[in-house]
C-alpha positions as CSV (number, residue, x, y, z in Angstrom):
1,X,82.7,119.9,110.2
2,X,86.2,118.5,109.8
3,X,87.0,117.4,106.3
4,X,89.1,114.3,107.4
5,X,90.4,112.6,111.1
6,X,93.6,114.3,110.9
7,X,95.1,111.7,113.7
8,X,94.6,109.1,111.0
9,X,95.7,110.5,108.0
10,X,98.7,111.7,110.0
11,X,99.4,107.9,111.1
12,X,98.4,106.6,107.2
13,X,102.0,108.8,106.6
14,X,103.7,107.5,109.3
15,X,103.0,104.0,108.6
16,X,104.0,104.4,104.8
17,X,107.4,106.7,105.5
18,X,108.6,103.4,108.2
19,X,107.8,101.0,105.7
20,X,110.1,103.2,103.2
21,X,112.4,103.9,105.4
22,X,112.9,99.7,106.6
23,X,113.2,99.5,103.0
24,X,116.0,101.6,102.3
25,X,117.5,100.1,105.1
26,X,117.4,96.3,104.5
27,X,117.6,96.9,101.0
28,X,121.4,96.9,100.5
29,X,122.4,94.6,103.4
30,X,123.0,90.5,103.2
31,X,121.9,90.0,106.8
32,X,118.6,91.8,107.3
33,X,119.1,93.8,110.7
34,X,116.0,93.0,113.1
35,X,114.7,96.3,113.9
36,X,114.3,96.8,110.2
37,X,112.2,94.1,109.7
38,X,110.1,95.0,112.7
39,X,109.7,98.8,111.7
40,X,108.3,97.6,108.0
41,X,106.1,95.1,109.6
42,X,104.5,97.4,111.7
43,X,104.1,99.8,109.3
44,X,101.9,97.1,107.6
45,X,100.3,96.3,111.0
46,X,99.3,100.0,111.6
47,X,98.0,100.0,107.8
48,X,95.9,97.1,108.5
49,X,94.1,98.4,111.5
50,X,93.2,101.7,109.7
51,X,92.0,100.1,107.1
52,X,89.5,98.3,109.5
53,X,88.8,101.5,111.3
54,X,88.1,103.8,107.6
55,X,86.4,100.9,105.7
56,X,83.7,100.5,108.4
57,X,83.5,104.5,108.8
58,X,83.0,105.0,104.9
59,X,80.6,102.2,105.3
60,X,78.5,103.9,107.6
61,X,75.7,102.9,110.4
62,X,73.4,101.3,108.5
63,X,72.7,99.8,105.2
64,X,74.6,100.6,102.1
65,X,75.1,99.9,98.2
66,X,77.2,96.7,97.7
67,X,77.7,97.4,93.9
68,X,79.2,101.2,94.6
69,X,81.3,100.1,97.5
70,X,82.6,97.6,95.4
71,X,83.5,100.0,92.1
72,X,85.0,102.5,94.8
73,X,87.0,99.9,96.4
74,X,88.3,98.8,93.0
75,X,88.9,101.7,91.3
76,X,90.5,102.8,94.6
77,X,93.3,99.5,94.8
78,X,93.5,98.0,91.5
79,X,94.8,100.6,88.9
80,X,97.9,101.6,90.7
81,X,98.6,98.2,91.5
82,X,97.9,96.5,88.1
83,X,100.2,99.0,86.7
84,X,103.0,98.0,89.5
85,X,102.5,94.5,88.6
86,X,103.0,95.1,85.0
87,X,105.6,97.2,85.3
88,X,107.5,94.1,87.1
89,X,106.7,91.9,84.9
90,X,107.7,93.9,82.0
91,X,111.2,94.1,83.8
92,X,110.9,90.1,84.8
93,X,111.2,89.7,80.9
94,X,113.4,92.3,79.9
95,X,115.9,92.2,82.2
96,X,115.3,89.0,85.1
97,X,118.9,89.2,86.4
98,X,117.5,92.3,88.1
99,X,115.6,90.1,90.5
100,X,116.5,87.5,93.1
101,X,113.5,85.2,93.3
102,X,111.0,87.1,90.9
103,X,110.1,85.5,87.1
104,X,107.7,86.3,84.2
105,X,105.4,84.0,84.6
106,X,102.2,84.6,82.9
107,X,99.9,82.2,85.3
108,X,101.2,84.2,88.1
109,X,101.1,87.5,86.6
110,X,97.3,86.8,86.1
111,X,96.5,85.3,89.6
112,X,98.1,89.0,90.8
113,X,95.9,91.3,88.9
114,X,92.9,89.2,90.3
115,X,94.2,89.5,93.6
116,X,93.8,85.4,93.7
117,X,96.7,84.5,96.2
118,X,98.8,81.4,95.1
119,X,102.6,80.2,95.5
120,X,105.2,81.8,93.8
121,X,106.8,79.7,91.0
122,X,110.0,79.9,92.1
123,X,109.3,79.4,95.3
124,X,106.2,77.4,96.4
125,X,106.5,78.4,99.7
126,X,105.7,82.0,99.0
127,X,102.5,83.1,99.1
128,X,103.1,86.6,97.6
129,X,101.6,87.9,94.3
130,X,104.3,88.9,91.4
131,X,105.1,92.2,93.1
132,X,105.8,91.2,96.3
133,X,104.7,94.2,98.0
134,X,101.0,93.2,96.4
135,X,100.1,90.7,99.4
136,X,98.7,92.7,101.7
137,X,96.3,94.1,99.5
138,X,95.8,90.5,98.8
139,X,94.3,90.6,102.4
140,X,92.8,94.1,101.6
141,X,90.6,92.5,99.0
142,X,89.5,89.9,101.1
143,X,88.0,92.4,103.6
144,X,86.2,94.4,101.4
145,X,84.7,91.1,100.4
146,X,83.5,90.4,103.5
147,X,82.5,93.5,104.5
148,X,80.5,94.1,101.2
149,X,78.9,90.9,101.9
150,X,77.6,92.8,105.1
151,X,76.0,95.6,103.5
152,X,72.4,94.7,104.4
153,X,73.0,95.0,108.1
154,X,70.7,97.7,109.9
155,X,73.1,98.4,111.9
156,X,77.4,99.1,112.4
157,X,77.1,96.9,115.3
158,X,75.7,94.3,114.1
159,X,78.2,94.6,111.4
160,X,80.6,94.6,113.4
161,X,79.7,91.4,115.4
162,X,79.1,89.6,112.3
163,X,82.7,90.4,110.6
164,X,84.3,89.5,113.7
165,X,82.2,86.1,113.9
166,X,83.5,85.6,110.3
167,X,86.8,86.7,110.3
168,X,87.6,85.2,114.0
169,X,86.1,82.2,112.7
170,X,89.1,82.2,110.3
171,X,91.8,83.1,112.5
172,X,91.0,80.7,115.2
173,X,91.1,78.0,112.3
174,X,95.0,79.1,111.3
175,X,95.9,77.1,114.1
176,X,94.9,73.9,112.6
177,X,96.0,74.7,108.9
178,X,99.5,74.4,107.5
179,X,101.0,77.6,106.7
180,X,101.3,78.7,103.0
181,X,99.6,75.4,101.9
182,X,96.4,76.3,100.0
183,X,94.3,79.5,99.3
184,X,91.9,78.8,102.7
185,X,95.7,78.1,104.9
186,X,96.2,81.6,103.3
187,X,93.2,83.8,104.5
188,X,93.0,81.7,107.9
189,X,96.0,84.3,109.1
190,X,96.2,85.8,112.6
191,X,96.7,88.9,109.5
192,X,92.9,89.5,110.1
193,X,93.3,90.2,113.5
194,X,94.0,93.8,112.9
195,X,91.3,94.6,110.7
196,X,88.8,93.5,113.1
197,X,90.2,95.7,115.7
198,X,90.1,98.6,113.7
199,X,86.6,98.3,112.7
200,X,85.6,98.0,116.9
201,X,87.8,101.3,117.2
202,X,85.1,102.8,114.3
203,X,82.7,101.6,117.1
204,X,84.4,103.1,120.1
205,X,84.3,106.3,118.2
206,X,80.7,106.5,117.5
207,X,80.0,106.4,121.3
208,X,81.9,109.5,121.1
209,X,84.5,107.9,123.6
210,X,87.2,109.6,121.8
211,X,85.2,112.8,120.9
212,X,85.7,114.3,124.3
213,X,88.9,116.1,125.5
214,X,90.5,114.0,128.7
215,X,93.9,114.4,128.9
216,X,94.3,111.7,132.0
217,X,92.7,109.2,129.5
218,X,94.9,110.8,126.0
219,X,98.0,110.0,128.5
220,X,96.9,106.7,129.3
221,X,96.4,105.8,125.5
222,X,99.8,107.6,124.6
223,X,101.8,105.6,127.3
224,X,100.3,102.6,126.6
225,X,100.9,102.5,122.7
226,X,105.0,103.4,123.6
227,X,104.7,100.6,126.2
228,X,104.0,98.5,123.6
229,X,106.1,99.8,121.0
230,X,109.1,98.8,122.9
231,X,108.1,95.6,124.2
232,X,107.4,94.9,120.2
233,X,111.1,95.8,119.8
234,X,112.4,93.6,122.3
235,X,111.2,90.6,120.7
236,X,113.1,88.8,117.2
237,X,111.5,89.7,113.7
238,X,110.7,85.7,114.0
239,X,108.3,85.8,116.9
240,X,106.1,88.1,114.4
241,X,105.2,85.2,112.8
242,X,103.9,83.4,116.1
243,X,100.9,83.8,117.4
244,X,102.5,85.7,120.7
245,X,104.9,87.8,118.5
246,X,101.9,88.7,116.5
247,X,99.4,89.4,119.3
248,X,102.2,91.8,120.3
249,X,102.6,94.1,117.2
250,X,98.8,94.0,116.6
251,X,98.5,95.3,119.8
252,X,101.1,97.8,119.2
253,X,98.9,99.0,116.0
254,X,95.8,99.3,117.8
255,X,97.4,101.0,120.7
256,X,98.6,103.8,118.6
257,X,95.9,104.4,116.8
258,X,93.9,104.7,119.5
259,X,96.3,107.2,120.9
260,X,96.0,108.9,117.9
261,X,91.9,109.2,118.0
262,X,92.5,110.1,122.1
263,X,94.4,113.1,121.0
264,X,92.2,114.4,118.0
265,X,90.2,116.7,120.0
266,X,93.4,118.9,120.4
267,X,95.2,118.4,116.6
268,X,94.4,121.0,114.7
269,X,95.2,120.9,110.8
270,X,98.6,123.1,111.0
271,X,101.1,120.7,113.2
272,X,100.6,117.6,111.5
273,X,100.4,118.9,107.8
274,X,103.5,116.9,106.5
275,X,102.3,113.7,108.0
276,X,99.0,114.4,106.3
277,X,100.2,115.1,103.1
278,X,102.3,112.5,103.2
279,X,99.1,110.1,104.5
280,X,97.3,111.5,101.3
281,X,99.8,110.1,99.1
282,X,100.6,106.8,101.6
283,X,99.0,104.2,99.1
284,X,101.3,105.8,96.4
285,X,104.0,105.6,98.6
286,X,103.7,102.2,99.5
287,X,103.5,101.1,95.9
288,X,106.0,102.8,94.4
289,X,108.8,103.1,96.6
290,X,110.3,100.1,96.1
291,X,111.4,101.0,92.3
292,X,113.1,103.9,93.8
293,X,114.9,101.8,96.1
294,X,116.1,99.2,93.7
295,X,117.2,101.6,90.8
296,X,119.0,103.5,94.0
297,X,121.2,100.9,95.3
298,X,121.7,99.0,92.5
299,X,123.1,102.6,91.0
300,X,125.2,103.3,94.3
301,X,126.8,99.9,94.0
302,X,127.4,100.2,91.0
303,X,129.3,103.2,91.6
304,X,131.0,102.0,94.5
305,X,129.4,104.4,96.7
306,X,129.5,103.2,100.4
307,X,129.7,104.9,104.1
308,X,128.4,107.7,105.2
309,X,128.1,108.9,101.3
310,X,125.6,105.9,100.9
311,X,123.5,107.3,103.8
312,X,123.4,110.3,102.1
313,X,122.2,108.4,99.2
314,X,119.4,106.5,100.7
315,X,118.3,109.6,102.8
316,X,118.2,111.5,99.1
317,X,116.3,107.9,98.2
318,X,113.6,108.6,100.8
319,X,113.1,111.9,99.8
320,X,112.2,110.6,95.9
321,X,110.0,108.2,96.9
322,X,107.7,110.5,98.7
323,X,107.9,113.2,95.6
324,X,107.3,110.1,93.0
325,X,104.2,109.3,95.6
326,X,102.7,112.9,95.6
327,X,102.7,112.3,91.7
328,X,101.8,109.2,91.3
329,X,98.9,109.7,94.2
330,X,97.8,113.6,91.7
331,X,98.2,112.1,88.2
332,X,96.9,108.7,88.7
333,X,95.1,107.8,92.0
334,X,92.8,110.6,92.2
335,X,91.7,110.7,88.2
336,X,90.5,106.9,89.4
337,X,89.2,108.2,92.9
338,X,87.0,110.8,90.8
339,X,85.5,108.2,88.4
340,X,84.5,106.3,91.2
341,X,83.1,109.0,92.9
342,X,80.9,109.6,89.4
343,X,79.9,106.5,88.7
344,X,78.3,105.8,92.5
345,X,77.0,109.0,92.7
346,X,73.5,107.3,92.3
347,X,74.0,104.7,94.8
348,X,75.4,106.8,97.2
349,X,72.6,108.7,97.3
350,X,70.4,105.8,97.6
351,X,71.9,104.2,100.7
352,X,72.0,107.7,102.3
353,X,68.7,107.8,101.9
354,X,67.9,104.6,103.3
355,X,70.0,105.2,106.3
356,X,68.4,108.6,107.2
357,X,69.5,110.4,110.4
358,X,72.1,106.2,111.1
359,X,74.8,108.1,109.0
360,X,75.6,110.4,111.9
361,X,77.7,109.9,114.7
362,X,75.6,110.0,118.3
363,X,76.4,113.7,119.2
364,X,78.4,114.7,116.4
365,X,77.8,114.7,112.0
366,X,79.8,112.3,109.7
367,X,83.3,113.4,108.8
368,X,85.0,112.5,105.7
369,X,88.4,110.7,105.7
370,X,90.6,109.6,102.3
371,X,90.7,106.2,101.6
């Protein structure tokens, strides 16, 4: 038994290292070039849909315990994040000509560490939390809610009928809300979309549809995500935001993780090792990167470093953030991942029990994957 889908912990890497590298990119630039904004965007996109597909695999086929999916989930997000958050605040105070838009406010610094969206203070149009990069777990949050809310349903399926019911329910209503103009205009976002999908790509997979090897069909999946993939970087960073642009990268996401779950049956665990190691550490990544990036430009420029020595200096930038990552993700995420696993030993148990012979795939036993 596999101890993780190695397509999607390979694609959890990918999707962190092209957020990091649009990052580095746009970072230093007035005039943010398009195809950076897209490659960070759907790097976010591809994040979403995974976290669709994993949250309803952890969940399982049947019943589970609310209270210990809850801890898990917590003590999974929160920590690294609360310390992110306090960490810019901190700097907010100390040193606030560091930032462009960002200030210490302390009603704002609390709405972030409850993951409560709400405008920023400095600009009332943005819906972000005081680190910026904090709003999609904003959306995160929200789906654990809902799926937690789901946790007596006999059945994934059912499950799976009822979160879209909810969630469509919400997306269909963002096109009769104002954007960004109160916490329900917030979570009524086509950004639901994708987490939906990936749970119905949990469901594909336990008809073992991506179980068997097919290379006809692999192909299909494979050509069909690239199709995608460049019609998505055809379009301006703009039409993201409309409901066209967006059905586009969404579709993008899916596509390629899809692909990825086509091609498992011939991955084995040696090719893909850096992407997997690096999709072990992708929440890390994700979080921290950004401090890497400002105290890396704002040091080059400083220096009056530019050209082709400043490429070497963000390429050297990359290559930090993914070594501060694989720290952060040993020293502080798994400590946290442990404790969770300790304290829901009990319950974990318990729905197991309940569920009986539901917590197996048709055909094939449960494997594990990191989340």
């Amino acid at each position: 038994m596999k101890s993780q889908v190695v397509s999607i912990q390979a694609l959890r890497g990918l999707a962190a290292f092209l957020v990091v590298v649009a990052h580095v990119i746009e970072h230093p630039l007035r005039v943010e070039p398009n195809a950076a904004l897209l490659t960070g965007r759907f790097g976010v996109e591809i994040f979403f849909v995974i976290s669709g597909f994993i949250i309803a695999f952890v969940a399982g086929s049947g019943r589970f315990d609310p209270a210990s999916f809850a801890i898990r989930r917590l003590l999974r997000i929160a920590p690294l994040y609360w310390l992110c958050t306090l960490l810019v605040f901190a700097t907010a105070v100390a040193a606030p000509s560091l930032f462009k838009t960002t200030v210490a406010d302390a009603a704002h610094l609390w709405k972030s560490l409850a993951f409560i969206p709400g405008p920023d203070p400095a600009n009332p149009s943005d819906w972000r939390p005081l680190f910026k990069l904090g709003w999609t777990l904003n959306y995160e949050m929200f789906f654990y809610f809902v799926m937690a809310g789901l946790f007596w349903c006999r059945s994934a399926l059912l499950r799976a009928a009822l979160l879209t019911a909810a969630m469509g329910a919400l997306t269909i209503a963002s096109f009769f809300v104002e954007p960004r103009a109160s916490l329900f205009a917030f979570y009524a976002n086509l950004n639901l979309l994708p987490f939906v999908c990936g749970v119905w790509l949990t469901e594909l997979r336990r008809t073992v549809f991506f179980d068997r090897r097919d290379g006809r069909r692999a192909a299909a999946f494979v050509v069909s995500a690239a199709a995608l993939i460049a019609l998505l970087y055809m379009q301006p960073f703009q039409t993201v935001m409309l409901p066209l642009g967006h059905l586009v990268i969404t579709s993008a996401a899916v596509a390629i993780v899809a692909a990825g779950l086509a091609l498992e049956p011939y991955l084995g665990e040696g090719p893909l090792f850096g992407l997997r190691a690096v999709g072990d550490a992708s929440y890390s990544l994700y979080l921290t990167h950004m401090f890497v990036i400002g105290a890396g430009w704002a040091a080059m420029q400083r220096l009056g470093i530019h050209g082709p020595a400043a490429v070497a200096g963000g390429t050297v930038m990359v290559g930090v953030t993914i070594v501060l990552a694989f720290l952060s993700f040993r020293y502080l995420e798994e400590p946290f991942n442990r404790l969770g696993r300790r304290i829901t030993r009990h319950g974990k148990a318990r729905s197991a029990a309940e569920a009986g012979p539901s917590l197996r795939w048709r055909g094939a036993p449960v494997q594990k994957t990191s989340r």
